[in-house]
N, C-alpha and C positions, 0 to 999 in steps of 0.2 A: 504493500500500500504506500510505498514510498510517492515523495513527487518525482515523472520524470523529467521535468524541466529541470530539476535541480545537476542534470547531467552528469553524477556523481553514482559509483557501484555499475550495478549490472543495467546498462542502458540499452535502450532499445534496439540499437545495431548488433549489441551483445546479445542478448535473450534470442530478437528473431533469427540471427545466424546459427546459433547453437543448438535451438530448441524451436523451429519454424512450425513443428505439428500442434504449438499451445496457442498460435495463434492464428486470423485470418489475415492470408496474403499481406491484403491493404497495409495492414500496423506496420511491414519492414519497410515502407516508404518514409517513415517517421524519423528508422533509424539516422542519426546525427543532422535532425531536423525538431527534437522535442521540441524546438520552442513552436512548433505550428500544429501540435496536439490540438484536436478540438476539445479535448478532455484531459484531465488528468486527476489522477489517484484521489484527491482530495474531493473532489468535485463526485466520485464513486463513491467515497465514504458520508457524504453528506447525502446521497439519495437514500442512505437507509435511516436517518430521521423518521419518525422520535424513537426507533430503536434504539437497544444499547448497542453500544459497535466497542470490542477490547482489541488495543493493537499490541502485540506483542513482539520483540526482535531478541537480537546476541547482539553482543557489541562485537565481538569479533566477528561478525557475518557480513564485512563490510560492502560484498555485495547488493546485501538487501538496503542496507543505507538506512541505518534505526534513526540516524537523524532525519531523515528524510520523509521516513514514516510517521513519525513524532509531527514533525511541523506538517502532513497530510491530516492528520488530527485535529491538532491546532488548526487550520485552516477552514475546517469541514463543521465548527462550531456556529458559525450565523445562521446555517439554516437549520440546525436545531431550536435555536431560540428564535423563531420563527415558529416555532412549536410550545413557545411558552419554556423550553429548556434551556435556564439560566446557567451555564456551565462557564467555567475559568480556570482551564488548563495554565496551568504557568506557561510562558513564554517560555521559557528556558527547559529543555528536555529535563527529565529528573535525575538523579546520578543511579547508577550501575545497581539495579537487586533492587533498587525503591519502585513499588510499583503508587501511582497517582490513580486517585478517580473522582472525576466528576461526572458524577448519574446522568446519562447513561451511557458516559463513553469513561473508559479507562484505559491503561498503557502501562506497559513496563519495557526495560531495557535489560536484559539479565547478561554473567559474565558466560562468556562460553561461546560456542559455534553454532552454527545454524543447523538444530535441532530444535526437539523437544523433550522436558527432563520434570522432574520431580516439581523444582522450582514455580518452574511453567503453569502447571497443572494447579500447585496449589493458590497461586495469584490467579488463575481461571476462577476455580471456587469461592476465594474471598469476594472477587466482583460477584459473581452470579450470586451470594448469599446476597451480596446489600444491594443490589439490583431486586431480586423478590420480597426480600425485606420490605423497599422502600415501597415497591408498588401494589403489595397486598391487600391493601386499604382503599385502594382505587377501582 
């Protein structure tokens, strides 16, 4: 969910060369063109409003671009509150294993490679608990 304008990690001349069957034709046109994307990441993440949306990365995954994903977050919050969902992500990514949550969007950045581990799983749970928590009343 990274941005790909931010033309940093695995960019779209990368993906569609490597990996041409995840997507349609058209998107390798993009490659070392992201700034003329009709869309991008953030812009996807804000069509799942007023859903919860949780981003999760590695910091070593520098592929996937946790900062990148982080500020797609950040970004995808006005049209939540457009939904009456008052969120305030910090500007500033959170440091390494802190996982942030503003209902109904959350994020962490964990130390390690691009997998999924223990860590992972249990900052899944903690949002999902105060995620039904908060909206059982509604």
């Amino acid at each position: 969910a990274k941005i790909s304008r931010r033309n940093f990690g695995e960019t779209v001349e990368v993906i569609t060369r490597n990996f041409p069957h995840w997507f349609v034709p058209g998107y390798a046109a993009f490659a070392n063109n992201e700034g003329n994307l009709p869309v991008d990441q953030h812009m996807l993440l804000a069509l799942m409003a007023p859903r919860a949306v949780y981003v999760a990365s590695a910091a070593d995954d520098s592929w996937a671009d946790p900062k990148g994903q982080y500020l797609a977050l950040v970004a995808a919050q006005p049209v939540f509150s457009l939904f009456g969902l008052k969120t305030s992500l910090p500007a500033n990514m959170p440091p390494n294993n802190e996982q942030v949550i503003q209902l109904p969007l959350g994020f962490h950045n964990r130390d390690g490679i691009h997998n999924m581990n223990l860590f992972d799983w249990k900052q899944f749970v903690k949002f999902a608990d105060e995620y039904f928590k908060n909206n059982k009343k509604k």
